[in-house]
Backbone as JSON Lines, residues from 0, in Angstrom:
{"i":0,"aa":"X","n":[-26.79,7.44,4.01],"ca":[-25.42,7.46,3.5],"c":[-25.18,8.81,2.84]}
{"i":1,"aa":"X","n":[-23.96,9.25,3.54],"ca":[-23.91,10.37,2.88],"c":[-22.03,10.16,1.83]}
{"i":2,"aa":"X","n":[-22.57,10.97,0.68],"ca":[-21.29,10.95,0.22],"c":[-20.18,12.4,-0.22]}
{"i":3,"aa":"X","n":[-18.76,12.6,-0.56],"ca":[-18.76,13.96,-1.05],"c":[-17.59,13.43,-1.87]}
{"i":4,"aa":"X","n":[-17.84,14.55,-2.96],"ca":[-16.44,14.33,-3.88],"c":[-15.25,15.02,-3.21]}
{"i":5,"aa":"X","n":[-15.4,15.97,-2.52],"ca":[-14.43,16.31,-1.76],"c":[-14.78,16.92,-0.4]}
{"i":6,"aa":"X","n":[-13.81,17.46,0.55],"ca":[-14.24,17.65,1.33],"c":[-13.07,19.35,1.5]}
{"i":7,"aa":"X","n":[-13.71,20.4,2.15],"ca":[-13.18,21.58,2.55],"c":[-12.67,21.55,4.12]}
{"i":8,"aa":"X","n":[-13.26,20.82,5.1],"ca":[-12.98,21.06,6.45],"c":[-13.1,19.4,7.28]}
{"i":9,"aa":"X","n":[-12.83,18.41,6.16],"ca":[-12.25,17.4,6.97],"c":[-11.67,17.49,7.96]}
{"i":10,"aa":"X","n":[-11.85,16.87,8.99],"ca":[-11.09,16.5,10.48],"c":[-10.71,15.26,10.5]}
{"i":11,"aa":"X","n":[-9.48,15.0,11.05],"ca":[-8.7,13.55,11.18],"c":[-8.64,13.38,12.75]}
{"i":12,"aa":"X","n":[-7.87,12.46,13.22],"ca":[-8.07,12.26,14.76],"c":[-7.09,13.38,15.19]}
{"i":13,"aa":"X","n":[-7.29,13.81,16.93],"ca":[-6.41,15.29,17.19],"c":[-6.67,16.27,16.37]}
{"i":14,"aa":"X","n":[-7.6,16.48,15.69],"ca":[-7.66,17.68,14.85],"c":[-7.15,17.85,13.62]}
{"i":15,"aa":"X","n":[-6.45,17.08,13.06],"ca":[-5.45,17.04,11.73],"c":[-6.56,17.07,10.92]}
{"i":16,"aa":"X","n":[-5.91,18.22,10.03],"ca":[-6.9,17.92,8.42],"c":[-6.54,17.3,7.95]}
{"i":17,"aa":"X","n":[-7.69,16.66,7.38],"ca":[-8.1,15.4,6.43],"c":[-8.15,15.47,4.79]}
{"i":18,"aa":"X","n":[-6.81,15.37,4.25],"ca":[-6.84,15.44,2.9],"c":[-7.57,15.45,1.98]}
{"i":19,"aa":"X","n":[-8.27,15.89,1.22],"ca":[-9.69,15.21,0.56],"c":[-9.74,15.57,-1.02]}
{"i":20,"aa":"X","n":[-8.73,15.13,-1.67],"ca":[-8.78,16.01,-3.12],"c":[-9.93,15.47,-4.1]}
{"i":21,"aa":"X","n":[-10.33,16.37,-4.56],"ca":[-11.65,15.62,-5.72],"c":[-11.44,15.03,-6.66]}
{"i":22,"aa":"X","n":[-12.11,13.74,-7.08],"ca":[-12.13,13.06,-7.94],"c":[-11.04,11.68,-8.17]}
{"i":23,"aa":"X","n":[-10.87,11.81,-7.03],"ca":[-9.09,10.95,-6.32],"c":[-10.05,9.68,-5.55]}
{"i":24,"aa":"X","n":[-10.77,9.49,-4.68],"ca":[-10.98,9.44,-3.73],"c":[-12.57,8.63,-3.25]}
{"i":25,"aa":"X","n":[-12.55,8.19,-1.62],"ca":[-13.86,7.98,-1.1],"c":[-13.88,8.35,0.15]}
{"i":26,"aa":"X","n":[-15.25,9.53,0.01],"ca":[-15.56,10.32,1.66],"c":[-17.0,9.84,1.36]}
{"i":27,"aa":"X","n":[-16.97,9.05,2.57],"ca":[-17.84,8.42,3.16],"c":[-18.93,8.57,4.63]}
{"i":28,"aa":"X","n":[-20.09,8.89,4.83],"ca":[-20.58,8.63,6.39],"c":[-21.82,8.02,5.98]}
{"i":29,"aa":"X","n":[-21.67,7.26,7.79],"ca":[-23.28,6.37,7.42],"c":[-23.55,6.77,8.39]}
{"i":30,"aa":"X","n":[-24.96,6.81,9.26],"ca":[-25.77,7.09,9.89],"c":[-26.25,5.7,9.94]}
{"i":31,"aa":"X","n":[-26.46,4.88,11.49],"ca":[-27.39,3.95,11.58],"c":[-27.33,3.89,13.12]}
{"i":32,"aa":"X","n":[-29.03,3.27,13.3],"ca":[-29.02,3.65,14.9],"c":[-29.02,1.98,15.23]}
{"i":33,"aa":"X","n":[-28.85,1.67,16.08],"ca":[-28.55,0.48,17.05],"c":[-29.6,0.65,18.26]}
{"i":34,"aa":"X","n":[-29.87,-0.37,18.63],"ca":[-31.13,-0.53,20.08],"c":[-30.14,-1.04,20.93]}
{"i":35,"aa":"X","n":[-29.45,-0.3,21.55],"ca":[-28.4,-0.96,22.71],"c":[-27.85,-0.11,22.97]}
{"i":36,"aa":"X","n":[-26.89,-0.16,24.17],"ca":[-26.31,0.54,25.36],"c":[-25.31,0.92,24.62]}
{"i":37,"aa":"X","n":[-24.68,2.19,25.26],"ca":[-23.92,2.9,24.5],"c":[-22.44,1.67,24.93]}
{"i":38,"aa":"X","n":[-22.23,1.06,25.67],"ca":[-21.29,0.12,26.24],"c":[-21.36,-0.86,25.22]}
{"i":39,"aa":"X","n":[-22.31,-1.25,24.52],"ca":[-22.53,-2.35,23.95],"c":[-21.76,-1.91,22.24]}
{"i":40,"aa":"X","n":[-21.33,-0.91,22.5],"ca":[-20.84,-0.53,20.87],"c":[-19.05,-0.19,21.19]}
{"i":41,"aa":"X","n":[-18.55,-0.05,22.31],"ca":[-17.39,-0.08,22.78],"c":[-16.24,-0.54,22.14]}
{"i":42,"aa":"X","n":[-16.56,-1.77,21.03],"ca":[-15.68,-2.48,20.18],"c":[-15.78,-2.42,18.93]}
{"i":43,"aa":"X","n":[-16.87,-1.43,18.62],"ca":[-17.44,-1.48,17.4],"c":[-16.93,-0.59,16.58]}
{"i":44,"aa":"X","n":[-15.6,0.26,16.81],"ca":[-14.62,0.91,15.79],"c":[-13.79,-0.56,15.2]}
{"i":45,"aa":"X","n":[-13.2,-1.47,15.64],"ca":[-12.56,-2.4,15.37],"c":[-12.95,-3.34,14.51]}
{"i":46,"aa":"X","n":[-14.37,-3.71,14.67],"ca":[-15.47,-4.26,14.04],"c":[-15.69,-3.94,12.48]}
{"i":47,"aa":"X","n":[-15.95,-2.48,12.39],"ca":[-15.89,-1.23,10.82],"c":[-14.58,-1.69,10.49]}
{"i":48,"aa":"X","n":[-13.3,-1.23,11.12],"ca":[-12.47,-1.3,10.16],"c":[-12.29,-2.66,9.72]}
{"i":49,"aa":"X","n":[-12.12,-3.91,10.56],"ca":[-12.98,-4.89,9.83],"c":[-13.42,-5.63,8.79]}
{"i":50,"aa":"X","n":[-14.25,-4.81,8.41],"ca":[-15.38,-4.69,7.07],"c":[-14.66,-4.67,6.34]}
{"i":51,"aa":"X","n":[-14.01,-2.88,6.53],"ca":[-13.29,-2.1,5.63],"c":[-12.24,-3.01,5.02]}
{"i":52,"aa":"X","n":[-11.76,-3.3,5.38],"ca":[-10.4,-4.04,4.84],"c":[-10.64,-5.56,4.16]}
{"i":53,"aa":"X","n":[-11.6,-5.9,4.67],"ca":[-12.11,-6.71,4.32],"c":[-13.04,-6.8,3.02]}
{"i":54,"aa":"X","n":[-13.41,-5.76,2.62],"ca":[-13.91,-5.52,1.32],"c":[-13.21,-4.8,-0.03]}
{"i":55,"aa":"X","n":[-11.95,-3.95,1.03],"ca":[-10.59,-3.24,-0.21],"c":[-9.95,-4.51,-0.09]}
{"i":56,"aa":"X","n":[-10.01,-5.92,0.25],"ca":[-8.59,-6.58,-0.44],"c":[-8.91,-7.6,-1.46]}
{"i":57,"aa":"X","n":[-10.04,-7.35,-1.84],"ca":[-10.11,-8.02,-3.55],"c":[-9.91,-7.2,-4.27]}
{"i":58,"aa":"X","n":[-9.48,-6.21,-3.98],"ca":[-9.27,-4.73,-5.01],"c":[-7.35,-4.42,-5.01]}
{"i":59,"aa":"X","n":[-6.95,-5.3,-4.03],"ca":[-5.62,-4.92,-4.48],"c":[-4.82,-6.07,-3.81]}
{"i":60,"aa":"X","n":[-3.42,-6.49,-4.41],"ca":[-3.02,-7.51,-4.84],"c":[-2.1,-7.41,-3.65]}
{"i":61,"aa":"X","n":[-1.43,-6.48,-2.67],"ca":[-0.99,-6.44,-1.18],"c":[-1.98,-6.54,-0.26]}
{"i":62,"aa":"X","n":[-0.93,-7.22,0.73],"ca":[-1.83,-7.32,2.21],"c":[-2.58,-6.25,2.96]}
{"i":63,"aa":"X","n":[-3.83,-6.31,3.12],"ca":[-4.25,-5.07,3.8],"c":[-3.77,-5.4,5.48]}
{"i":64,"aa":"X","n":[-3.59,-4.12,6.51],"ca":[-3.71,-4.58,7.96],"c":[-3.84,-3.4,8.52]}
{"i":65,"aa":"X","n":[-4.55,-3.78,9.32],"ca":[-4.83,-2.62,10.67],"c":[-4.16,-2.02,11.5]}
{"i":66,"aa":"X","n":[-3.88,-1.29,11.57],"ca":[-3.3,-0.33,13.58],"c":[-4.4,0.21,13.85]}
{"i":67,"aa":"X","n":[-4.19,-0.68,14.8],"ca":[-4.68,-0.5,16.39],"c":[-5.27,1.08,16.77]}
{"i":68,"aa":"X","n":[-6.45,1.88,16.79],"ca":[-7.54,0.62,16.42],"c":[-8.44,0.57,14.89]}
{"i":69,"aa":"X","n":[-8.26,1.49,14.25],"ca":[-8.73,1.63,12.68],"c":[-7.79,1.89,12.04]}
{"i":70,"aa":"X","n":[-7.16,2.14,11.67],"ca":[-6.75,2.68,10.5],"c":[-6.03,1.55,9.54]}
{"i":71,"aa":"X","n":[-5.97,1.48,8.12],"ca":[-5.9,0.35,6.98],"c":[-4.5,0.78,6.52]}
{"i":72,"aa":"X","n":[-3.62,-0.33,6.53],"ca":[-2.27,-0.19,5.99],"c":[-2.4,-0.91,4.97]}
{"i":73,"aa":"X","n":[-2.02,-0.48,3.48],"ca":[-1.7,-1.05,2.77],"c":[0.46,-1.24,2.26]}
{"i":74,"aa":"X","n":[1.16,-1.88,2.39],"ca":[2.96,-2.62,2.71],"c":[2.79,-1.2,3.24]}
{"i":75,"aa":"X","n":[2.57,-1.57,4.73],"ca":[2.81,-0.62,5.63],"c":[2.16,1.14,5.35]}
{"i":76,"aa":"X","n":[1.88,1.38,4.9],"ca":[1.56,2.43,4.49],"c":[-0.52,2.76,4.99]}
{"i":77,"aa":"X","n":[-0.87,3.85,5.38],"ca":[-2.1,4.18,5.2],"c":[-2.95,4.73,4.39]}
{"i":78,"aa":"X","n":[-3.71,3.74,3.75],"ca":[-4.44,3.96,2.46],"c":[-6.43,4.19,3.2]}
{"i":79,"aa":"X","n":[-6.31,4.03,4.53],"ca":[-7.8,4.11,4.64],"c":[-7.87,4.27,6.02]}
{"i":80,"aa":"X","n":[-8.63,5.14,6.98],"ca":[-9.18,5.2,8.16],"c":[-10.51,5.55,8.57]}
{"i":81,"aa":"X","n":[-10.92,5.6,9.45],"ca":[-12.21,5.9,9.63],"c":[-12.38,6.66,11.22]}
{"i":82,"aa":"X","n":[-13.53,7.21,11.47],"ca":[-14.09,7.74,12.49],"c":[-15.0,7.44,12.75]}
{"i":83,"aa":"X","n":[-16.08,7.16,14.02],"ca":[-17.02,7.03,14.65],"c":[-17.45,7.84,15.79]}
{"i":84,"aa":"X","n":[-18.5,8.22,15.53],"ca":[-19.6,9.31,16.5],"c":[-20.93,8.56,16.87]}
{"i":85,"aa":"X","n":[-20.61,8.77,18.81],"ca":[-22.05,7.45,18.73],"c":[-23.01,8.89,20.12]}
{"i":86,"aa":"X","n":[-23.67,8.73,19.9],"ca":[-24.49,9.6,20.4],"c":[-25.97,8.58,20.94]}
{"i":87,"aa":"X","n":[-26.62,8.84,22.41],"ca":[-27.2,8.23,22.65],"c":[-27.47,8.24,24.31]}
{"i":88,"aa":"X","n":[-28.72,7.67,25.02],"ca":[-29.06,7.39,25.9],"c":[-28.0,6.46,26.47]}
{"i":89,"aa":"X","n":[-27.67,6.38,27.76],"ca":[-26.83,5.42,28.51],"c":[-27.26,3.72,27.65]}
{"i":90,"aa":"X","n":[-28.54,3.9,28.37],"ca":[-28.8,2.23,28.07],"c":[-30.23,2.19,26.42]}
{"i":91,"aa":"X","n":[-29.63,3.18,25.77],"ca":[-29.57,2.77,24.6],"c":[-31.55,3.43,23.9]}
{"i":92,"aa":"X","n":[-31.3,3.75,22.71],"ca":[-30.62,3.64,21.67],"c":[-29.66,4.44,20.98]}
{"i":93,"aa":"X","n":[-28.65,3.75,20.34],"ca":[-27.44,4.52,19.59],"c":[-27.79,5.08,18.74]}
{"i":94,"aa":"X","n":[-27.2,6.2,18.27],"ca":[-27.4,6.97,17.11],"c":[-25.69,7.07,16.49]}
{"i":95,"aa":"X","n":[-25.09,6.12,15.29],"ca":[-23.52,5.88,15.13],"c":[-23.64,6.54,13.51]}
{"i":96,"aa":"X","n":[-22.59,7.76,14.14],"ca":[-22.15,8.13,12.5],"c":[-20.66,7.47,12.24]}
{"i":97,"aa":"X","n":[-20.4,6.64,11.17],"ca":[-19.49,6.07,10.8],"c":[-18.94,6.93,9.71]}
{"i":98,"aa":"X","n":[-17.67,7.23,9.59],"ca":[-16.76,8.12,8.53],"c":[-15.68,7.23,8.08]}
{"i":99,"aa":"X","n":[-15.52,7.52,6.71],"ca":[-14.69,6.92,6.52],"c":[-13.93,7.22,4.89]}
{"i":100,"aa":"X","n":[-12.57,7.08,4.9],"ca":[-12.14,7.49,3.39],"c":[-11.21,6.28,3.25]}
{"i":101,"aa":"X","n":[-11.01,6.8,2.08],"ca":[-10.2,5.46,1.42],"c":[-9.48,6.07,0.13]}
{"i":102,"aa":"X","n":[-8.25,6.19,0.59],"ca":[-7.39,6.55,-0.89],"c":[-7.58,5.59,-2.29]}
{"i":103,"aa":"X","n":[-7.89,6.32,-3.62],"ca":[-8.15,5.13,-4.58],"c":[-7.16,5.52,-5.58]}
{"i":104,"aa":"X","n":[-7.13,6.75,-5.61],"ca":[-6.11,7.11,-6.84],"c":[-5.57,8.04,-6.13]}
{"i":105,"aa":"X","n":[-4.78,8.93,-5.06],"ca":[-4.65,10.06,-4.95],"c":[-3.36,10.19,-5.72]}
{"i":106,"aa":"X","n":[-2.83,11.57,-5.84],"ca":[-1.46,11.67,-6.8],"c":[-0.56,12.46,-5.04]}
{"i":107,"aa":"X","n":[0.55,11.74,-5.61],"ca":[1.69,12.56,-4.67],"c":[1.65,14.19,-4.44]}
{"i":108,"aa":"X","n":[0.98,14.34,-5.17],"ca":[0.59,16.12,-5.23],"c":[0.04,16.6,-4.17]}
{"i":109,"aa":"X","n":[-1.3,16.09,-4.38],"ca":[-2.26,16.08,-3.4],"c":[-2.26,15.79,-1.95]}
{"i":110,"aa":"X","n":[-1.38,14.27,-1.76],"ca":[-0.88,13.82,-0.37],"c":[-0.14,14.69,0.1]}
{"i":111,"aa":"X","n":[0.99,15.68,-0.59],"ca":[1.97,16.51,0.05],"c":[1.84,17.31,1.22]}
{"i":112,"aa":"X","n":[0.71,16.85,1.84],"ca":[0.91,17.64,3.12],"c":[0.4,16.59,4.35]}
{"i":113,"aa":"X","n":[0.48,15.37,3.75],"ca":[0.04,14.26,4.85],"c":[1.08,13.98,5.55]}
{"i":114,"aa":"X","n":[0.75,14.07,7.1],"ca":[2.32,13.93,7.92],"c":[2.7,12.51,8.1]}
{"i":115,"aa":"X","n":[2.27,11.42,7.42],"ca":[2.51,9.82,7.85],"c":[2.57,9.6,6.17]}
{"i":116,"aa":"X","n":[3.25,8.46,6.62],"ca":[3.31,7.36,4.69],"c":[1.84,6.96,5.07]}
{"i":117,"aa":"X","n":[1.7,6.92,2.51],"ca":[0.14,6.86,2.69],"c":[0.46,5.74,1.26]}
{"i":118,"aa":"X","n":[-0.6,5.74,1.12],"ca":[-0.69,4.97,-0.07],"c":[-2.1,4.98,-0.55]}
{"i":119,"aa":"X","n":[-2.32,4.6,-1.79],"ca":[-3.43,4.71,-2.77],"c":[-3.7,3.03,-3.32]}
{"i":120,"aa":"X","n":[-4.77,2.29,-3.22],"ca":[-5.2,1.07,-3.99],"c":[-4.42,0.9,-5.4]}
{"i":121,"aa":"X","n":[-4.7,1.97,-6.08],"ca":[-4.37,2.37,-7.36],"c":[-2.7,1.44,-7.83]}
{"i":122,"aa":"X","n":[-1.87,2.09,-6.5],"ca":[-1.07,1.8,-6.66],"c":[-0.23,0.43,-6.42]}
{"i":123,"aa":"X","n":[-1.36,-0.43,-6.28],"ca":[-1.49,-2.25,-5.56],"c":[-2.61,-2.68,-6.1]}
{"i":124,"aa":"X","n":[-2.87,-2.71,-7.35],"ca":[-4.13,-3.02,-7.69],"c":[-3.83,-3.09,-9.51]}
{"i":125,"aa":"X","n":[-4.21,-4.33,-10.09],"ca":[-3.43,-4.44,-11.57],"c":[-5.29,-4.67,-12.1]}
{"i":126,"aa":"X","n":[-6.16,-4.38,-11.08],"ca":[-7.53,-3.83,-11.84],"c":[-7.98,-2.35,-11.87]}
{"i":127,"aa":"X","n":[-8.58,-2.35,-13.05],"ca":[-9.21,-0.96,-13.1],"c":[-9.92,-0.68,-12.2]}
{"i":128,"aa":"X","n":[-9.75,0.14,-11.39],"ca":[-10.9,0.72,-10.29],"c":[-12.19,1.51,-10.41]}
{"i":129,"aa":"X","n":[-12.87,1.01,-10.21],"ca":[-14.19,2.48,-10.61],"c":[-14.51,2.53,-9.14]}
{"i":130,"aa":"X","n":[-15.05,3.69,-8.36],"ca":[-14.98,4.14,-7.16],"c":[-16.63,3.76,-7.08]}
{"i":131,"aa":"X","n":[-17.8,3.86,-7.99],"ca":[-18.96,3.32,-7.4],"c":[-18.77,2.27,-7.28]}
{"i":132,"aa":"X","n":[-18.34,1.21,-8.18],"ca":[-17.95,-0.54,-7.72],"c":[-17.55,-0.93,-6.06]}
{"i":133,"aa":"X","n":[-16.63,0.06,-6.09],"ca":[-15.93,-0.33,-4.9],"c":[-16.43,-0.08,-3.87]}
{"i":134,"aa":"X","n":[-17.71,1.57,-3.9],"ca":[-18.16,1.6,-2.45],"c":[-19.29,1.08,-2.2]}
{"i":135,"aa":"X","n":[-20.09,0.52,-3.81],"ca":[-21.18,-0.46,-3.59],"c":[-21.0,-1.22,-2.41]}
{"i":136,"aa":"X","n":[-19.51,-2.71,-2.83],"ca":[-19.06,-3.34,-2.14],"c":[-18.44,-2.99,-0.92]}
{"i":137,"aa":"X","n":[-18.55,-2.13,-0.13],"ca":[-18.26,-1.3,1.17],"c":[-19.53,-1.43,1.87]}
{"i":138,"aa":"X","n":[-20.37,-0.89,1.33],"ca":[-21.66,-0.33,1.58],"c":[-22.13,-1.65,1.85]}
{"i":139,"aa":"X","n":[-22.12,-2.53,0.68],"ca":[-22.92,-4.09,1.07],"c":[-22.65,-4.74,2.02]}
{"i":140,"aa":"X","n":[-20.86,-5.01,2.11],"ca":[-20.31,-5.24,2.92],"c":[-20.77,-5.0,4.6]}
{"i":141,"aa":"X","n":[-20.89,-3.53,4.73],"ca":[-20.98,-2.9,5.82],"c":[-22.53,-3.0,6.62]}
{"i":142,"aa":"X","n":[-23.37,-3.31,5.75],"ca":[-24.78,-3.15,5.8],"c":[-24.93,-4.73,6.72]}
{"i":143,"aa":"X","n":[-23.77,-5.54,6.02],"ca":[-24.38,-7.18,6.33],"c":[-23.81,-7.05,7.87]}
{"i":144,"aa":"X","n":[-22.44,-6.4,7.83],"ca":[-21.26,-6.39,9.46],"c":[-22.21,-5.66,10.62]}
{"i":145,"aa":"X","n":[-23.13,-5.04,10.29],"ca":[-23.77,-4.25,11.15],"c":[-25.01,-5.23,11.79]}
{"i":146,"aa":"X","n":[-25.77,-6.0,11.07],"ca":[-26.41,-6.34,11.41],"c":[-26.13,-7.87,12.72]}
{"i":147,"aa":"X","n":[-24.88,-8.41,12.1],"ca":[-24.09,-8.97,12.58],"c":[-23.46,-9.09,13.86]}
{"i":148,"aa":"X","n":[-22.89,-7.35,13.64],"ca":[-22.57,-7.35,15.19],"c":[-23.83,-6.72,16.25]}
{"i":149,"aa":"X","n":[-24.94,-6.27,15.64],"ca":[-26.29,-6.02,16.44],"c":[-26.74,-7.55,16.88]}
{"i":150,"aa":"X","n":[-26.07,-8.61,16.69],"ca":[-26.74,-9.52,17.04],"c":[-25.98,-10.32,17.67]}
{"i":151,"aa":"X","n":[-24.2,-10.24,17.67],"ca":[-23.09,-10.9,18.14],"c":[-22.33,-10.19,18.92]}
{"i":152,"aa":"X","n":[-22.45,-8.99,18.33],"ca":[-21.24,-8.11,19.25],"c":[-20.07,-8.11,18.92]}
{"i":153,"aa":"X","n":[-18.95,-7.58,18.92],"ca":[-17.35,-7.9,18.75],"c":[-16.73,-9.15,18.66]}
{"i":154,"aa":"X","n":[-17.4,-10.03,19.32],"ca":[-16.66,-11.32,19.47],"c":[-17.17,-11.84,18.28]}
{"i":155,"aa":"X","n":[-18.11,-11.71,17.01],"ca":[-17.99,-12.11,15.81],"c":[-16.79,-11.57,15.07]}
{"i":156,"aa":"X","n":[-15.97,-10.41,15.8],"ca":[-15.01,-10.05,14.85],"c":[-13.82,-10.3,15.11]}
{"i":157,"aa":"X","n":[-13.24,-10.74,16.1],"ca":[-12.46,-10.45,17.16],"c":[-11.34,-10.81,16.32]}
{"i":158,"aa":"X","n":[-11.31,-12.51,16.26],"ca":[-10.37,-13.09,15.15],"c":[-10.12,-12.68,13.96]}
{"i":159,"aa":"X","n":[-10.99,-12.22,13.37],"ca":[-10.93,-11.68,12.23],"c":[-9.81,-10.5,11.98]}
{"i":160,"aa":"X","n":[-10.21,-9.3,13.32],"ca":[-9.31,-8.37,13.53],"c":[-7.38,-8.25,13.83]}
{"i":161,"aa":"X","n":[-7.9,-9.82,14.78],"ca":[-6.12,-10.69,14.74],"c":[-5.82,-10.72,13.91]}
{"i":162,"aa":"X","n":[-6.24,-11.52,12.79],"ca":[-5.69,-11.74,11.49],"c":[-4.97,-11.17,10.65]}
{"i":163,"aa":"X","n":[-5.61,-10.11,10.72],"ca":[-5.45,-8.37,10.14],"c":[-4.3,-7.57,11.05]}
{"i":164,"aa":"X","n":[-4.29,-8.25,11.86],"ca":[-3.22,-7.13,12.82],"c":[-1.57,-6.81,12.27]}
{"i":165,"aa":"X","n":[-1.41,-5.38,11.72],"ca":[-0.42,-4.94,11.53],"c":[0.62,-4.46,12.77]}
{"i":166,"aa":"X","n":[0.54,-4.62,14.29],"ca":[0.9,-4.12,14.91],"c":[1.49,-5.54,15.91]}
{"i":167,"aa":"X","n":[1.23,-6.31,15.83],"ca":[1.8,-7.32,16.3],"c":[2.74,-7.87,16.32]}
{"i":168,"aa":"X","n":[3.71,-7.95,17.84],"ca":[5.0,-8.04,18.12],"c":[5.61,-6.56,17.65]}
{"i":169,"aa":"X","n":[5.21,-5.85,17.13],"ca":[5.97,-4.68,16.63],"c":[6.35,-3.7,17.9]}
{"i":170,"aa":"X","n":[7.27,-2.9,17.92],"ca":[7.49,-1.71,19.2],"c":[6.39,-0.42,18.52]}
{"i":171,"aa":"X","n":[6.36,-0.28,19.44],"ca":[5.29,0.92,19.52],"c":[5.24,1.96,20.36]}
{"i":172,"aa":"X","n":[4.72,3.6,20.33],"ca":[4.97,4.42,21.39],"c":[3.94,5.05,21.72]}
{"i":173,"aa":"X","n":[3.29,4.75,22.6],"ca":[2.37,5.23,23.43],"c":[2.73,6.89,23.92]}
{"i":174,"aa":"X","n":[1.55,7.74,23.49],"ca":[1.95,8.55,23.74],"c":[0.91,9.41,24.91]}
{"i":175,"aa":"X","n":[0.98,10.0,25.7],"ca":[-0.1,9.69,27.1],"c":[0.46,10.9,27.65]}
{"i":176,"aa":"X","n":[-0.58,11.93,27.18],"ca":[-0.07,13.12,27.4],"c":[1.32,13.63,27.14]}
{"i":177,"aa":"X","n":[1.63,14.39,27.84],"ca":[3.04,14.55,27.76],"c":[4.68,13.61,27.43]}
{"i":178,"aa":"X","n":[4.03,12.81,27.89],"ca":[4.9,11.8,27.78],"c":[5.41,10.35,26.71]}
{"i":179,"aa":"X","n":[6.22,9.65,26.58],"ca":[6.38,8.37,25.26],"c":[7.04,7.41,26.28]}
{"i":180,"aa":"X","n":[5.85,6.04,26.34],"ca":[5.96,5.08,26.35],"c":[6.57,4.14,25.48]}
{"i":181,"aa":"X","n":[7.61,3.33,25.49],"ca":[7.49,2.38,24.06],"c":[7.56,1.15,25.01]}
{"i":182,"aa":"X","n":[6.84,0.58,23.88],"ca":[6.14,-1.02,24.27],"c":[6.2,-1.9,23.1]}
{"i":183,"aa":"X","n":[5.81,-2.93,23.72],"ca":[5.59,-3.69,22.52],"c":[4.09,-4.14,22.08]}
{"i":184,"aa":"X","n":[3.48,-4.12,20.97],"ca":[2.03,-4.46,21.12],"c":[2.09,-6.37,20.87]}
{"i":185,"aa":"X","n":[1.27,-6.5,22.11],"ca":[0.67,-7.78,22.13],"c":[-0.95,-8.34,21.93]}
{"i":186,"aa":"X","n":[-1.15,-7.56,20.33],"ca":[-1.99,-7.37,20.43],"c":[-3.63,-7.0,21.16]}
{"i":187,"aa":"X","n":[-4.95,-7.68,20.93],"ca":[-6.14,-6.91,21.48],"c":[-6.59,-8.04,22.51]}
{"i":188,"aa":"X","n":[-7.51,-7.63,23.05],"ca":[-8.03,-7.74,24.42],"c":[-9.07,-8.29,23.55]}
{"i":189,"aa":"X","n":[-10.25,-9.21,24.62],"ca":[-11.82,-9.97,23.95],"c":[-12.39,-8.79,23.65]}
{"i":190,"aa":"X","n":[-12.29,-7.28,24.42],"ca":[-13.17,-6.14,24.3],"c":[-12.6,-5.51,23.31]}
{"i":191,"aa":"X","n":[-11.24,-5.51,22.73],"ca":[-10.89,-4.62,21.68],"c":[-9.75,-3.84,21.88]}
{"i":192,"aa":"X","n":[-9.56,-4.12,23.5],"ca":[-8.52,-2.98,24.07],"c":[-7.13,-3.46,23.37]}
{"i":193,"aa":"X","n":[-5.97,-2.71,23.34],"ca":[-4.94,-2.81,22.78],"c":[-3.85,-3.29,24.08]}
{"i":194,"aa":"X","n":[-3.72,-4.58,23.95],"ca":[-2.36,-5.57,24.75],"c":[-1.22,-5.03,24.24]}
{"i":195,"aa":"X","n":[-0.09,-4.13,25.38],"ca":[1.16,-3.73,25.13],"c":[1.6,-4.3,26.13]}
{"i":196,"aa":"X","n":[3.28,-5.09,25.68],"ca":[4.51,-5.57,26.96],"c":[5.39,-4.41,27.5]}
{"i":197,"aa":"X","n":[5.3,-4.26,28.37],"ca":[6.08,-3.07,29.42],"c":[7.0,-3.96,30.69]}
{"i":198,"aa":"X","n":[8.29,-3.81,30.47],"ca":[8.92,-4.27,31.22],"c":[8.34,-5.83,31.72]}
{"i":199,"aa":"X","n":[8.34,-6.88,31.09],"ca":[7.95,-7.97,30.62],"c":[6.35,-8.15,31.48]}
{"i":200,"aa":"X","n":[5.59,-7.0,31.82],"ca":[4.33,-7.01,32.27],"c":[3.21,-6.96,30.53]}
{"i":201,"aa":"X","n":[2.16,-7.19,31.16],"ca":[0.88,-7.31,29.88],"c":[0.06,-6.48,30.55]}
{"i":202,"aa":"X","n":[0.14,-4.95,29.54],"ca":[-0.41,-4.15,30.41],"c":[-2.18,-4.0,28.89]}
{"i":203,"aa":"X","n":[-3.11,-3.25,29.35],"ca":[-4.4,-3.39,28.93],"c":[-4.24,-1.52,28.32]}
């Protein structure tokens, strides 16, 4: 486990820098290897976030939910995402770096250059936060989900991830190269894939 109080050259998905102000905050990576096919981890971003959300919502008094396929909305807003790097032989073993932050206090200052609504725990949360408490319970959390899905696979999470789904029935825009799709999400697939309605088809 690695941790940082801040970060200088964060990367977000597409290349976007990754906000990281010190002393605000949780920058997070784990390192853990898996004995299985690199196929066999295919669902296993969906799985983490998961966890994730699943361990920030005793910490704050709004609904946590997902888009499709990590990232943590707290009333709509993104308070947490993550990344995954899996490196490895075809048929296995994995080598998975898991990343991940989690806004706890940031100030509007700091966010001022985030191109999406964000949000902070801090600001949904009528407990005092201490940031080791919280990533203990991440960490514990995450330690138990891993072993879990090394032994179940996605389909221990699957429902779980429904539950959580912020993107459901909602319009949405696919964006695919050059071009914008809008759809509707009908939600995930048994594998994780993201179900959108296109001209009353159920496309994968």
């Amino acid at each position: 486990v690695w941790l940082a109080e801040c970060q200088t050259a964060g990367l977000g998905r597409r290349g976007k820098t990754w906000q990281s102000p010190p002393l605000s905050n949780i920058y997070c990576s784990i390192n853990r290897r898996f004995p299985c096919a690199i196929s066999d981890l295919s669902g296993f971003s969906l799985a983490v976030a998961v966890m994730l959300a699943e361990s920030l919502q005793i910490f704050c008094s709004g609904k946590l939910q997902l888009k499709w396929p990590n990232d943590i909305w707290l009333a709509g807003k993104k308070c947490a995402g993550l990344l995954i790097q899996i490196r490895g032989e075809a048929g296995g073993p994995c080598d998975v770096t898991i990343g991940f932050g989690v806004n706890v206090r940031m100030s509007a200052h700091a966010g001022r250059q985030i191109d999406q609504s964000w949000t902070s725990l801090a600001e949904h949360s009528c407990l005092p936060l201490n940031r080791n408490a919280l990533l203990a319970k991440i960490l514990d959390d995450m330690l138990n989900g891993f072993e879990l899905y090394q032994q179940q696979g996605l389909p221990a999470f699957i429902e779980r991830w429904r539950a959580l789904d912020g993107l459901l029935g909602q319009p949405v825009t696919l964006a695919l190269g050059a071009s914008n799709i809008n759809d509707i999400a009908r939600g995930v697939d048994h594998d994780g894939a993201l179900l959108v309605e296109h001209d009353h088809d159920i496309h994968r």
